[in-house]
TIKOL-567656 format. One record per residue (C-alpha): residue in one letter; z, x, y. Coordinates in steps of 0.5 Angstrom, whole numbers, padded with zeros to 4 digits, always signed. Example, Ala and Ser with C-alpha at 12.3 -4.5 7.8 and 13.67 -1.06 7.14 Angstrom:
<balums>
a+0016+0025-0009s+0014+0027-0002
</balums>
This chain:
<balums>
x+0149+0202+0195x+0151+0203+0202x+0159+0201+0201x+0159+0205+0196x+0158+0211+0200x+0163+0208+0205x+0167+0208+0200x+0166+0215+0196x+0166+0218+0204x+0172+0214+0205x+0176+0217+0199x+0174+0223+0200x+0176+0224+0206x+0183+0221+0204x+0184+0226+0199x+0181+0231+0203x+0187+0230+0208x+0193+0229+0203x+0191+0235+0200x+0191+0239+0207x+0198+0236+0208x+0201+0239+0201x+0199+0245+0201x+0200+0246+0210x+0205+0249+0213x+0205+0244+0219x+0207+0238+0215x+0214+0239+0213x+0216+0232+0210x+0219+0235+0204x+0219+0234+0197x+0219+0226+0198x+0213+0227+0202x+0209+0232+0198x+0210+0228+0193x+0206+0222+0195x+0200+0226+0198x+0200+0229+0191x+0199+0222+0188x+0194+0220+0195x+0190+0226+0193x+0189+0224+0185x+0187+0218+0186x+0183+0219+0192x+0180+0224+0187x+0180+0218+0181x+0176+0214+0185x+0171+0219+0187x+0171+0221+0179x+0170+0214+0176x+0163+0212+0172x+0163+0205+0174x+0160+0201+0181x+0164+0196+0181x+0168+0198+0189x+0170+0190+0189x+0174+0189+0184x+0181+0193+0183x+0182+0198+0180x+0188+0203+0177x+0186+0209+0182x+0185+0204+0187x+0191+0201+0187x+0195+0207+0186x+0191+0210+0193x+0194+0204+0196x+0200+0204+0194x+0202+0211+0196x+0199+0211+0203x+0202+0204+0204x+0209+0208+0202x+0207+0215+0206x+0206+0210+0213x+0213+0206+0211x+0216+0212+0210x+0213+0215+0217x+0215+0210+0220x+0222+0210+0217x+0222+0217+0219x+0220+0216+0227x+0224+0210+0228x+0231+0210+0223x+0232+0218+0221x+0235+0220+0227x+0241+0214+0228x+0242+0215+0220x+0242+0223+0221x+0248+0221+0226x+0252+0217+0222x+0251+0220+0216x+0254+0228+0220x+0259+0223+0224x+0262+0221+0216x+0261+0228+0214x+0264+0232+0219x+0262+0238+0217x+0260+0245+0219x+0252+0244+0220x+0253+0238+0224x+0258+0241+0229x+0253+0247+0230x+0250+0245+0237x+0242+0245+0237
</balums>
């Protein structure tokens, strides 16, 4: 019984905080971004939402909650480490007006 409270406390909070990153100003991931903490956030709320007591065993809601958290730290990752060489390369191709703006 105890797992499942961890669980459901777990879930909540995870949906809870994908809920705070869609809807604040603070978080600026775009389109791409939103959309997955809009996935985390329904399935965090599938979990919370289902009948059954089985936490072991996989689930769609927790699949899909997996998923999308592990394509939100990939993406955080790629974001933090890549983005900046891939932004220079692709305003170096384009040569075009943004890019020559000084910052």
């Amino acid at each position: 019984m105890m797992l499942e409270y961890v669980n459901a406390f777990a879930a909540g909070g995870i949906a809870s905080w994908a809920v705070w990153s869609i809807f604040s100003g603070k978080v600026r991931d775009g389109v791409v971004g939103k959309f997955l903490y809009a996935v985390i956030a329904l399935s965090g709320y599938a979990i919370l939402a289902r009948s059954d007591r089985m936490f072991f065993t996989p689930n769609t809601a927790g699949v899909t909650m997996h998923v999308a958290l592990f394509l939100a730290g990939l993406r955080h990752m790629f974001m933090l480490t890549y983005w900046p060489r891939v932004k220079r390369w692709i305003c170096r191709r384009l040569d075009c007006d943004i890019c020559k703006r000084p910052n």
